[in-house]
PDBQT receptor file of N, H, CA, C and O in Angstrom, charges set to zero:
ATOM      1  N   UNK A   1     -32.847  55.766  84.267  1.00  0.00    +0.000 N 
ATOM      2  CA  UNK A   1     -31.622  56.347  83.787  1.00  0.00    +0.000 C 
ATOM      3  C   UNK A   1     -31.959  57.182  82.551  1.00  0.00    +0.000 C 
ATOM      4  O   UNK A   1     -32.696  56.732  81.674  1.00  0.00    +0.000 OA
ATOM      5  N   UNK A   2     -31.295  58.672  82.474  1.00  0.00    +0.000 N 
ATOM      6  H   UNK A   2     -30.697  59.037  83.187  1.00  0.00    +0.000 HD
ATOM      7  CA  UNK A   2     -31.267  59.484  81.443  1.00  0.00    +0.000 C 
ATOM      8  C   UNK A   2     -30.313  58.943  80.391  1.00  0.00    +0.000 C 
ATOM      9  O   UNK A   2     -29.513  58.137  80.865  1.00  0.00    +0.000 OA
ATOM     10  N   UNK A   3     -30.175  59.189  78.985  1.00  0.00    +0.000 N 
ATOM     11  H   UNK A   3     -30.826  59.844  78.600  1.00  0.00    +0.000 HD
ATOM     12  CA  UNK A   3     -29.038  59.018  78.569  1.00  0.00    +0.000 C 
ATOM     13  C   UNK A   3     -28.856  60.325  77.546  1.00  0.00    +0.000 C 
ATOM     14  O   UNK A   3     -29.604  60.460  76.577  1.00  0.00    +0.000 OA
ATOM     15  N   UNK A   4     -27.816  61.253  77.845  1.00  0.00    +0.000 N 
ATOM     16  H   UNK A   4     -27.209  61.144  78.632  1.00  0.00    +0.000 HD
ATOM     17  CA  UNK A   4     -27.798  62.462  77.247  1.00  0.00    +0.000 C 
ATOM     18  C   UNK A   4     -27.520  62.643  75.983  1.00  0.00    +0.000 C 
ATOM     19  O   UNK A   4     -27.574  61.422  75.841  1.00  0.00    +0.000 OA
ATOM     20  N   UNK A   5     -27.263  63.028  74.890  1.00  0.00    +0.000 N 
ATOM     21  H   UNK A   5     -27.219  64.020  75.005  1.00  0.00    +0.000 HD
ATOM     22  CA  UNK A   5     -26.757  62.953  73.599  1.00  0.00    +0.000 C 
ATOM     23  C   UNK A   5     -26.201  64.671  73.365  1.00  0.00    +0.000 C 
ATOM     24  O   UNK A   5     -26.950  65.632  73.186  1.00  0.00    +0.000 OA
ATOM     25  N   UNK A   6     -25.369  64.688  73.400  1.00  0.00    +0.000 N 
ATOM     26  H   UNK A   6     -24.760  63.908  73.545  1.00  0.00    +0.000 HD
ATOM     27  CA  UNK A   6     -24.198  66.362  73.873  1.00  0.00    +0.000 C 
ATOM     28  C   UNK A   6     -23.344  66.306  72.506  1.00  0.00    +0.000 C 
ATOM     29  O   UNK A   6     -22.352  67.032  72.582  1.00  0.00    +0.000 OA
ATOM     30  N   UNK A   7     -23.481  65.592  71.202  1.00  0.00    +0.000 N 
ATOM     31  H   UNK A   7     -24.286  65.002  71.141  1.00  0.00    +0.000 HD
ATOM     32  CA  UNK A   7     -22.351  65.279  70.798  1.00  0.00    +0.000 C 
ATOM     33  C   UNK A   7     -23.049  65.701  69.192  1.00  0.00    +0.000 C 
ATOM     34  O   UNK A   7     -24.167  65.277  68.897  1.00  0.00    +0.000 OA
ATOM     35  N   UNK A   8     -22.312  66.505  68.304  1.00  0.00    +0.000 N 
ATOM     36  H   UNK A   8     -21.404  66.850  68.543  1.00  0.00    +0.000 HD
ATOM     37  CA  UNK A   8     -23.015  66.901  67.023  1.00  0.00    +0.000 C 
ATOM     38  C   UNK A   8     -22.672  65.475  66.071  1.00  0.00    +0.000 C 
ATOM     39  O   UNK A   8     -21.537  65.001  66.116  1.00  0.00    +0.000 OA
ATOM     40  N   UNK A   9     -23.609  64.920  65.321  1.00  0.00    +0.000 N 
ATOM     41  H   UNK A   9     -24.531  65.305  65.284  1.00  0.00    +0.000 HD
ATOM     42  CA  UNK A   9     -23.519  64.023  64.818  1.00  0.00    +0.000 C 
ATOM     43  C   UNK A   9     -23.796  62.868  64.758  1.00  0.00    +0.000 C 
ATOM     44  O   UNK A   9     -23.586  62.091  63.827  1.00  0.00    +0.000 OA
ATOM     45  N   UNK A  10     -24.447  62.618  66.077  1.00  0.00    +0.000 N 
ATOM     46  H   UNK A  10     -24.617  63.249  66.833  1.00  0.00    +0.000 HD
ATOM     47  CA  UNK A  10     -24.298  61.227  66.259  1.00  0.00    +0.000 C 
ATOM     48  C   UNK A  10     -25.513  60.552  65.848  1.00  0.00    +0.000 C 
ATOM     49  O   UNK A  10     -26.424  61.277  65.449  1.00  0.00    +0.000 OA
ATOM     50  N   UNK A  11     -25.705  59.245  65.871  1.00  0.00    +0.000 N 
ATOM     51  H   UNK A  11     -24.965  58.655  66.195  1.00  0.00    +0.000 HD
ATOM     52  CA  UNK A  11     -26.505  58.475  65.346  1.00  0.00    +0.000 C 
ATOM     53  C   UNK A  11     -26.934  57.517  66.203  1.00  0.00    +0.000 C 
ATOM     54  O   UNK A  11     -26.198  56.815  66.897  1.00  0.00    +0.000 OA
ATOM     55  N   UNK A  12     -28.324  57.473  66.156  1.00  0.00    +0.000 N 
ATOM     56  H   UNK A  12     -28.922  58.043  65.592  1.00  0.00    +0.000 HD
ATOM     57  CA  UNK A  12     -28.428  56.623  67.391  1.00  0.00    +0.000 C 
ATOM     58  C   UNK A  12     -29.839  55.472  67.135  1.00  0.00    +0.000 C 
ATOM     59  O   UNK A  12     -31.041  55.725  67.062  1.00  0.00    +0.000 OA
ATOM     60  N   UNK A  13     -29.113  54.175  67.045  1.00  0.00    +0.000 N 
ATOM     61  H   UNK A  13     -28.137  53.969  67.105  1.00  0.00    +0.000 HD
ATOM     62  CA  UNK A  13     -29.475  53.181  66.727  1.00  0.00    +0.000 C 
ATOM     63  C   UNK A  13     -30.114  52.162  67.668  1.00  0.00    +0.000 C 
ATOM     64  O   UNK A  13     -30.309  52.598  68.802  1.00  0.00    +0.000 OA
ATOM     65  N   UNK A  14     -30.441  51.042  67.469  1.00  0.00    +0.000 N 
ATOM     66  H   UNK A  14     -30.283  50.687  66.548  1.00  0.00    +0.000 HD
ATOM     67  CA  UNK A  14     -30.644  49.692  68.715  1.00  0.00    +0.000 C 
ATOM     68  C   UNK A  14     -30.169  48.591  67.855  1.00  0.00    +0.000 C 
ATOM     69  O   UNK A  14     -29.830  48.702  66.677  1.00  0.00    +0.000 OA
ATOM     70  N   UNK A  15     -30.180  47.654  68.477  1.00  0.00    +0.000 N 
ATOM     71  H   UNK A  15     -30.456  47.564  69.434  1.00  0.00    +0.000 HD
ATOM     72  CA  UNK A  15     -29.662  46.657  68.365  1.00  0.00    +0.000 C 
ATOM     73  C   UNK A  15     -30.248  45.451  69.859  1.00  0.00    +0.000 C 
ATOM     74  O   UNK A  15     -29.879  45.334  71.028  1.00  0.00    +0.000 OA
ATOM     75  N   UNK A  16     -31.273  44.773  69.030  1.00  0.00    +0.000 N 
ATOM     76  H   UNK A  16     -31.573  44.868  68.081  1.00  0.00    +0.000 HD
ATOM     77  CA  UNK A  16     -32.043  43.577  69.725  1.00  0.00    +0.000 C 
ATOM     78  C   UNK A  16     -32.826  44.761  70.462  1.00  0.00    +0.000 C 
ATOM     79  O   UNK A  16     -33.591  45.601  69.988  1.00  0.00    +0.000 OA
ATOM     80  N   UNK A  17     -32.346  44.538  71.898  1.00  0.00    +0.000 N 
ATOM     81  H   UNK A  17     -31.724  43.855  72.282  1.00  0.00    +0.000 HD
ATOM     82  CA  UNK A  17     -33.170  45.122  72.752  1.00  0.00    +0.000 C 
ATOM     83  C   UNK A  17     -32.047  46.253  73.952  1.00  0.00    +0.000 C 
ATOM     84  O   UNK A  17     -32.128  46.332  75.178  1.00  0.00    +0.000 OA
ATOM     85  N   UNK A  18     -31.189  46.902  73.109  1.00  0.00    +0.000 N 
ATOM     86  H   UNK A  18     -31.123  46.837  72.113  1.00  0.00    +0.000 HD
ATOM     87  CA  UNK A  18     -30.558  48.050  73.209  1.00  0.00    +0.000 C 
ATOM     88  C   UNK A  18     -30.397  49.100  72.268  1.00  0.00    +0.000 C 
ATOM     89  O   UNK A  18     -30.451  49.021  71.041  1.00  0.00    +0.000 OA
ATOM     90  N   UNK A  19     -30.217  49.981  72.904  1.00  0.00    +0.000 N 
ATOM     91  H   UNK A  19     -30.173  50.045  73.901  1.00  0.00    +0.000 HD
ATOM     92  CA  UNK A  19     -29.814  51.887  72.144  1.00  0.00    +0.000 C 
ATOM     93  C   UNK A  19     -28.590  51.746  71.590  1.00  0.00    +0.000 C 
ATOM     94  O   UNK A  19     -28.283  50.573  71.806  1.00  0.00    +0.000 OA
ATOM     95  N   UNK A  20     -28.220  51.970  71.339  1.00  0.00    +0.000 N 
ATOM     96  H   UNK A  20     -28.470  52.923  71.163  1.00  0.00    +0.000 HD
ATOM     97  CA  UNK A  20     -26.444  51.917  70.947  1.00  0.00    +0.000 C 
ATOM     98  C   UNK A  20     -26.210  52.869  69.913  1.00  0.00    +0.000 C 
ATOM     99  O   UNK A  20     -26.284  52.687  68.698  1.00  0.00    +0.000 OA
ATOM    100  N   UNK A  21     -25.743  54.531  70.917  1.00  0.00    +0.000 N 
ATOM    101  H   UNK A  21     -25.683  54.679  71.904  1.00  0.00    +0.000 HD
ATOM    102  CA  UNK A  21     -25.398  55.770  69.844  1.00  0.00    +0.000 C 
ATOM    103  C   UNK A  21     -23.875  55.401  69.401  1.00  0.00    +0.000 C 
ATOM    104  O   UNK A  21     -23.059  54.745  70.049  1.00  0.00    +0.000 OA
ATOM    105  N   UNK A  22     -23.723  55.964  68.195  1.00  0.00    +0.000 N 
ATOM    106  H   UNK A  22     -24.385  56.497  67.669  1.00  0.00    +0.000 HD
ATOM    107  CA  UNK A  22     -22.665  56.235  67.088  1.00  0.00    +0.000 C 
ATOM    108  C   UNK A  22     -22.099  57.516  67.750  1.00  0.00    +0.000 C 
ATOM    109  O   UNK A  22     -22.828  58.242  68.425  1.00  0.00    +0.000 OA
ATOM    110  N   UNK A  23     -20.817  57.775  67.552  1.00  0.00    +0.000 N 
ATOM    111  H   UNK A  23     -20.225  57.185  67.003  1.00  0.00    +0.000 HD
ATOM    112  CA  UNK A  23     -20.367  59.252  67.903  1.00  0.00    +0.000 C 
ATOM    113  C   UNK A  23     -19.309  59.283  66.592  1.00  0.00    +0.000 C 
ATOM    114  O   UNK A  23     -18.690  58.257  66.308  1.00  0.00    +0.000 OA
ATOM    115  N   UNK A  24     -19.138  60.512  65.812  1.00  0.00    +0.000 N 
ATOM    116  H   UNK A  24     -19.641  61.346  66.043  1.00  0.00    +0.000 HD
ATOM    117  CA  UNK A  24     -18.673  60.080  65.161  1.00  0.00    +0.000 C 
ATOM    118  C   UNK A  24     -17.274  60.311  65.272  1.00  0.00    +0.000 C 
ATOM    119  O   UNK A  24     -17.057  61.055  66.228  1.00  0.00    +0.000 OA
ATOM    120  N   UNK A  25     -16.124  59.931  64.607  1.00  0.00    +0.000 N 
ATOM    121  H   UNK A  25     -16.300  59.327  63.831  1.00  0.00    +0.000 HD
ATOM    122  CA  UNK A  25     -14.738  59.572  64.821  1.00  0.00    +0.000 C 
ATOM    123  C   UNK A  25     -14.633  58.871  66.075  1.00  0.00    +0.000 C 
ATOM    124  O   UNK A  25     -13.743  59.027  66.912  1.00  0.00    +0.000 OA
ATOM    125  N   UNK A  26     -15.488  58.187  66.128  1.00  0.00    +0.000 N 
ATOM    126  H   UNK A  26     -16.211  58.060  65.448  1.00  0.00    +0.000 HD
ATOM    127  CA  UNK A  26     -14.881  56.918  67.611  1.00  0.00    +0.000 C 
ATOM    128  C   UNK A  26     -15.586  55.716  67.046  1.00  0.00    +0.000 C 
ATOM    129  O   UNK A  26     -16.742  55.543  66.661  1.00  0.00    +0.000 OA
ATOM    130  N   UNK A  27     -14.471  54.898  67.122  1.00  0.00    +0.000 N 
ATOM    131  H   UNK A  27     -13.532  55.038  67.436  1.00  0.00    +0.000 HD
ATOM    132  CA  UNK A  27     -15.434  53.478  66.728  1.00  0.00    +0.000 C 
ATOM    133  C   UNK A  27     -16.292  52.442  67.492  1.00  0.00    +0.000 C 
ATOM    134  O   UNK A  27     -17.384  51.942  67.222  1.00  0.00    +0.000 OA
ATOM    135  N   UNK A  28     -15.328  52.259  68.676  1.00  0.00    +0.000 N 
ATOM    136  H   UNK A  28     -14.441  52.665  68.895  1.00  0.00    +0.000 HD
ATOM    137  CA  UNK A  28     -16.341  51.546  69.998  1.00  0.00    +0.000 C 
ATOM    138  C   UNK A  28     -16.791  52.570  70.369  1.00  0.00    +0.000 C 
ATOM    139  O   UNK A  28     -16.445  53.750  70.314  1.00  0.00    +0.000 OA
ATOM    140  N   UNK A  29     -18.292  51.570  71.087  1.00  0.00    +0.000 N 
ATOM    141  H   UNK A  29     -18.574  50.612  71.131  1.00  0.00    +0.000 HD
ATOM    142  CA  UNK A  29     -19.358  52.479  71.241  1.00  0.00    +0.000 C 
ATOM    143  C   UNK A  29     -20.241  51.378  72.364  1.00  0.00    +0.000 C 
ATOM    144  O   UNK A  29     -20.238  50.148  72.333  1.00  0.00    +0.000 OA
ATOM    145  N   UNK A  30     -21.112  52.471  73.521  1.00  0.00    +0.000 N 
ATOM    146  H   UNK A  30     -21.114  53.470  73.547  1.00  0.00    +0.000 HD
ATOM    147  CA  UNK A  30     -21.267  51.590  74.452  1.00  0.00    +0.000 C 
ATOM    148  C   UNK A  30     -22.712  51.738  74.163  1.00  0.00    +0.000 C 
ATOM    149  O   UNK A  30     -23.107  52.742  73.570  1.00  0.00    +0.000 OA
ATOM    150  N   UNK A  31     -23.699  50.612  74.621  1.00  0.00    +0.000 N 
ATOM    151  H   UNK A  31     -23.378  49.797  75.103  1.00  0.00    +0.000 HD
ATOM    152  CA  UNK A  31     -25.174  50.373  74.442  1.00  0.00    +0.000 C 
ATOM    153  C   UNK A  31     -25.447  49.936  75.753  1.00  0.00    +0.000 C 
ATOM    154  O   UNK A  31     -24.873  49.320  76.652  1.00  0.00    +0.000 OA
ATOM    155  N   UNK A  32     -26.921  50.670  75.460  1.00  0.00    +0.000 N 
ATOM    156  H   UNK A  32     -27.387  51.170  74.730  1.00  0.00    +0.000 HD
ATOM    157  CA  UNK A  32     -27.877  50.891  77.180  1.00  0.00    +0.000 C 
ATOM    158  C   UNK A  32     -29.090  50.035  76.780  1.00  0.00    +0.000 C 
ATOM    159  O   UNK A  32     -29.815  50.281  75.815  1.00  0.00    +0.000 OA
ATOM    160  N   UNK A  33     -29.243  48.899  77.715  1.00  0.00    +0.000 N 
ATOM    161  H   UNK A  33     -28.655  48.700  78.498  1.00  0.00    +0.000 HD
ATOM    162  CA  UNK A  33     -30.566  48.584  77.694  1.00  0.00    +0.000 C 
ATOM    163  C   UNK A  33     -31.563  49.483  77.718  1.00  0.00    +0.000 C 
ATOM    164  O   UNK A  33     -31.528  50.575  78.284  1.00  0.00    +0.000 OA
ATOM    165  N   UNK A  34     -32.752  48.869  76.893  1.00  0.00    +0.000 N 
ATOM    166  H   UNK A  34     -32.780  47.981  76.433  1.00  0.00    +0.000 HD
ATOM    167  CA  UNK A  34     -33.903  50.231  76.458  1.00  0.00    +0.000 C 
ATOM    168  C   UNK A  34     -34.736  50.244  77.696  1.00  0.00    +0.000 C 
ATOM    169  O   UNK A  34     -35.268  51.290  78.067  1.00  0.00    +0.000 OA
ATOM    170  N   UNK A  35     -34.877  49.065  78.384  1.00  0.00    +0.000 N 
ATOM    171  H   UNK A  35     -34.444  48.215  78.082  1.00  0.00    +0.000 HD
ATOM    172  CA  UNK A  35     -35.792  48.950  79.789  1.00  0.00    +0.000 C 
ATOM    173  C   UNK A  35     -35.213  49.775  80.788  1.00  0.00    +0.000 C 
ATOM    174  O   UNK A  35     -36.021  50.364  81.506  1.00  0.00    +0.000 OA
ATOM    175  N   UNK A  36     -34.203  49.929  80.970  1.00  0.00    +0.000 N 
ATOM    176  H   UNK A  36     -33.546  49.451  80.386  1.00  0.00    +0.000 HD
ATOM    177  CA  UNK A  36     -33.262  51.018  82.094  1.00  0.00    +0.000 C 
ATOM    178  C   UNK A  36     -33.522  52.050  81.653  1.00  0.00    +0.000 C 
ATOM    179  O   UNK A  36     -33.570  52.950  82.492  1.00  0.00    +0.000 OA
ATOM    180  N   UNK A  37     -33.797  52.431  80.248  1.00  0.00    +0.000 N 
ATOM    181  H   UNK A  37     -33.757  51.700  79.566  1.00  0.00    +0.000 HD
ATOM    182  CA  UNK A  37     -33.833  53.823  79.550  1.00  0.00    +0.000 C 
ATOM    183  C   UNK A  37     -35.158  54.989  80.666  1.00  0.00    +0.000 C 
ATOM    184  O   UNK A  37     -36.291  54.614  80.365  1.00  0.00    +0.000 OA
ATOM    185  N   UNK A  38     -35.199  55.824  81.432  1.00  0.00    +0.000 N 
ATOM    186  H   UNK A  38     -34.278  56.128  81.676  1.00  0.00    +0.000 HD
ATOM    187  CA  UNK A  38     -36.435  56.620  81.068  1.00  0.00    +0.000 C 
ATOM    188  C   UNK A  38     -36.283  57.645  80.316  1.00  0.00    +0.000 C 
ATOM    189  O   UNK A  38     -37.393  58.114  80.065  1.00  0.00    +0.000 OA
ATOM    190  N   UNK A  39     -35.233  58.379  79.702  1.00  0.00    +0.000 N 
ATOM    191  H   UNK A  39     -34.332  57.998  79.905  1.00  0.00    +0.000 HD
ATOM    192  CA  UNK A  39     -35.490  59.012  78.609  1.00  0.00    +0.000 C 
ATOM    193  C   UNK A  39     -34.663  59.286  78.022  1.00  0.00    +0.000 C 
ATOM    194  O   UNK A  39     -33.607  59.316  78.655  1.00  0.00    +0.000 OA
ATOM    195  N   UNK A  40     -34.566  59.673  76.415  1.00  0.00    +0.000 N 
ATOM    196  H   UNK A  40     -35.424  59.648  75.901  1.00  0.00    +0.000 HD
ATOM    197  CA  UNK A  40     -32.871  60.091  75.973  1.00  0.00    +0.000 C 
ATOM    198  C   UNK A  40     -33.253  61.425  75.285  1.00  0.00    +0.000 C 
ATOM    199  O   UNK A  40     -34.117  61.642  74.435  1.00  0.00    +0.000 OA
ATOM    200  N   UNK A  41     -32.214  62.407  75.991  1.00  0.00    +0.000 N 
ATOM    201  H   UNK A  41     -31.512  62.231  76.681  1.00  0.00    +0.000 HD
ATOM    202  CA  UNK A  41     -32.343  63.882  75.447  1.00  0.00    +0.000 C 
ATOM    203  C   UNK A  41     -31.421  64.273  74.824  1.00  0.00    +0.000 C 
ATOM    204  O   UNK A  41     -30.244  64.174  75.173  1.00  0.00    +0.000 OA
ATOM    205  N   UNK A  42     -32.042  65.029  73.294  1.00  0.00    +0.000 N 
ATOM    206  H   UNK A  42     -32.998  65.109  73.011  1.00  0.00    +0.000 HD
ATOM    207  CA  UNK A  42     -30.864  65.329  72.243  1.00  0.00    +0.000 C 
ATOM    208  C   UNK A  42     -30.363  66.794  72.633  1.00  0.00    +0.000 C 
ATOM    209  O   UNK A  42     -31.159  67.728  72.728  1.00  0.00    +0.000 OA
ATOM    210  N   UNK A  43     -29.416  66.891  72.785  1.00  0.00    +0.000 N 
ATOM    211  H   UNK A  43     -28.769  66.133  72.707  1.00  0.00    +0.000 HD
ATOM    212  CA  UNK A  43     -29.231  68.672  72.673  1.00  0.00    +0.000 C 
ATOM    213  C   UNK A  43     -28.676  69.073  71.779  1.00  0.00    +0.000 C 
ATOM    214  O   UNK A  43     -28.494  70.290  71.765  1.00  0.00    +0.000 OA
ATOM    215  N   UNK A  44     -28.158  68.267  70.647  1.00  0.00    +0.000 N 
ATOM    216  H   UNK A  44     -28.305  67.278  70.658  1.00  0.00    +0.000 HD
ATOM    217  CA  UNK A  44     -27.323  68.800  69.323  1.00  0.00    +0.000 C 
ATOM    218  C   UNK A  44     -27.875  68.151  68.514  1.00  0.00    +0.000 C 
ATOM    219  O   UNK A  44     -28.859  67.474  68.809  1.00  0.00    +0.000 OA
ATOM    220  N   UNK A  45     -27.351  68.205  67.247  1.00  0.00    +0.000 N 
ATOM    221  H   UNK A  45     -26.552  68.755  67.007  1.00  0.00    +0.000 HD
ATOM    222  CA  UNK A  45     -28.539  67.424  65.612  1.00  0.00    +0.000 C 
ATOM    223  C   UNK A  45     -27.861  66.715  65.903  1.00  0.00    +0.000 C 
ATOM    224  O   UNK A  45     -26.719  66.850  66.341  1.00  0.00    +0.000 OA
ATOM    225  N   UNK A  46     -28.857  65.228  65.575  1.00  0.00    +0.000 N 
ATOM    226  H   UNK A  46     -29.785  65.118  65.219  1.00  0.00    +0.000 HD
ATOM    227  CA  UNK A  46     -28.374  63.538  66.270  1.00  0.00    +0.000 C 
ATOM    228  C   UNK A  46     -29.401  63.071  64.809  1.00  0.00    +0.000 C 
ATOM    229  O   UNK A  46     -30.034  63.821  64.066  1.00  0.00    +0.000 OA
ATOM    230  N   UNK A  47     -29.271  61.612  64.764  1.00  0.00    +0.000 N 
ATOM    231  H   UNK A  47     -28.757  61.002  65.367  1.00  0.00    +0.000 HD
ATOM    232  CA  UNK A  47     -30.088  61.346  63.651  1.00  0.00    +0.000 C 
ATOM    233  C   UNK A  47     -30.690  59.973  65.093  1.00  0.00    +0.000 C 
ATOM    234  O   UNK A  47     -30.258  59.490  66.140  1.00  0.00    +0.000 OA
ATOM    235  N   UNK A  48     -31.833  59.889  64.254  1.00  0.00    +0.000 N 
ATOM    236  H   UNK A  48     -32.184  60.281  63.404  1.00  0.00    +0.000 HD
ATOM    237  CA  UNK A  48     -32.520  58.362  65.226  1.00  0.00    +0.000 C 
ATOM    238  C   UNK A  48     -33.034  57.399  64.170  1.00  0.00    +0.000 C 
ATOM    239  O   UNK A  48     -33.763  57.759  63.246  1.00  0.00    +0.000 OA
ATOM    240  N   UNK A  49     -32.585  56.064  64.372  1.00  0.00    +0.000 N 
ATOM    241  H   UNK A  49     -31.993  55.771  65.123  1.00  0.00    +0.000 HD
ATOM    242  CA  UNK A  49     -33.060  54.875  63.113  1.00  0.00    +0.000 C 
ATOM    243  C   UNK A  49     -34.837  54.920  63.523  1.00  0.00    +0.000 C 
ATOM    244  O   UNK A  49     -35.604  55.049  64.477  1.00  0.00    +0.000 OA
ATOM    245  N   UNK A  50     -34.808  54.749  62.313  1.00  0.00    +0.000 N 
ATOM    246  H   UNK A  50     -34.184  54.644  61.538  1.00  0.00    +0.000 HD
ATOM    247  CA  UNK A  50     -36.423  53.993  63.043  1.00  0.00    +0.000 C 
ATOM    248  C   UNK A  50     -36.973  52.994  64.255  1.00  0.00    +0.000 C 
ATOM    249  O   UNK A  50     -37.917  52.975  65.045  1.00  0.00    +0.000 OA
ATOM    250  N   UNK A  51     -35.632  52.044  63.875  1.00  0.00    +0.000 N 
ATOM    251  H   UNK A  51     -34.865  52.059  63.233  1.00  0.00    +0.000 HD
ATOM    252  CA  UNK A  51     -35.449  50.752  65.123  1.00  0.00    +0.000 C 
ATOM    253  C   UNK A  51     -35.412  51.238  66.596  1.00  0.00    +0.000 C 
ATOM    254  O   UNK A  51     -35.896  50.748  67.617  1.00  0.00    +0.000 OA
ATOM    255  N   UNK A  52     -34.531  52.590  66.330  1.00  0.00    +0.000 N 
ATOM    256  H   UNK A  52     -34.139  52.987  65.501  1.00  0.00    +0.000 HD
ATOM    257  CA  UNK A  52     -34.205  52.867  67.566  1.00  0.00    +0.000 C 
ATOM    258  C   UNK A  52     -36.285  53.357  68.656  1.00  0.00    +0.000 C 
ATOM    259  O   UNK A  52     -36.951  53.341  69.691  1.00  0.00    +0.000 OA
ATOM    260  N   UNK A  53     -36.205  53.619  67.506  1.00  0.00    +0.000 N 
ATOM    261  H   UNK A  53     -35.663  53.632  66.666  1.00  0.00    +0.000 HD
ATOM    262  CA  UNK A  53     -37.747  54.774  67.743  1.00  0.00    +0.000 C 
ATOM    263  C   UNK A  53     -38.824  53.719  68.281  1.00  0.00    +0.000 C 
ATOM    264  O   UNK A  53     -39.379  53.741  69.380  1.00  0.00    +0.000 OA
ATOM    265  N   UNK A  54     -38.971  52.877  67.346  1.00  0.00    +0.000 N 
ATOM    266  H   UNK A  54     -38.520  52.859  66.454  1.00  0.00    +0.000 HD
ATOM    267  CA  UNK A  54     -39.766  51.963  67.656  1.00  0.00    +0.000 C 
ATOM    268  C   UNK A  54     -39.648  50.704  68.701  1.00  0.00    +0.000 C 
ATOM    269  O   UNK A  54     -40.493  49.917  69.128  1.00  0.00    +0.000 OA
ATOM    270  N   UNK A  55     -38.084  50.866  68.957  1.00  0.00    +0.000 N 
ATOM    271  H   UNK A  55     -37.398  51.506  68.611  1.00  0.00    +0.000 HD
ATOM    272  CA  UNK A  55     -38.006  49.576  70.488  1.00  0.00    +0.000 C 
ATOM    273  C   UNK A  55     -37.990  50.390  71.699  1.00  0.00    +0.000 C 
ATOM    274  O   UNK A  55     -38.155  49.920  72.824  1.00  0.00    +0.000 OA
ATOM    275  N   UNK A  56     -37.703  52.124  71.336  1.00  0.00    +0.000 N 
ATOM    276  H   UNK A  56     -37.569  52.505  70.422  1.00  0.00    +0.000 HD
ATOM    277  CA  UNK A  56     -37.785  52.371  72.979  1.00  0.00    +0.000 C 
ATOM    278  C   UNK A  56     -39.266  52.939  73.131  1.00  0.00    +0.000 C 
ATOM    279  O   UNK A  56     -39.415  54.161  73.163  1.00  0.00    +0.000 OA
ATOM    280  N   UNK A  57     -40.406  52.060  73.229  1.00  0.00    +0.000 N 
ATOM    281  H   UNK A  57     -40.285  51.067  73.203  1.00  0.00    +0.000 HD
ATOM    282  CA  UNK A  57     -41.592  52.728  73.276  1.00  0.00    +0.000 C 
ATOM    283  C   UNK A  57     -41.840  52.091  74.765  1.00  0.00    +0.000 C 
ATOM    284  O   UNK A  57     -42.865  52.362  75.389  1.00  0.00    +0.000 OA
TER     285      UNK A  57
């Protein structure tokens, strides 16, 4: 599974052993297991935690 990032702003974090992007002005927010992940493509300025960087290896 791709997971796209289309959205200016967002932030994109993990949590345990999921992704879980920020969008901003929305408060729930849905998270993708990182093992389902094969890749996540930014097309707008996104910020990435370190966490995020380092669990989807």
């Amino acid at each position: 599974m791709d997971l796209l990032i289309d959205t200016y702003g967002t932030r994109i974090g993990a949590t345990g052993e999921r992704i879980k992007p920020s969008f901003p002005n929305v408060k729930a927010g849905k998270e993708y297991p990182i093992r389902r992940l094969d890749k996540i493509v930014i097309l707008r300025p996104a910020s990435l935690t370190t966490h995020a960087v380092r669990d989807s290896r």
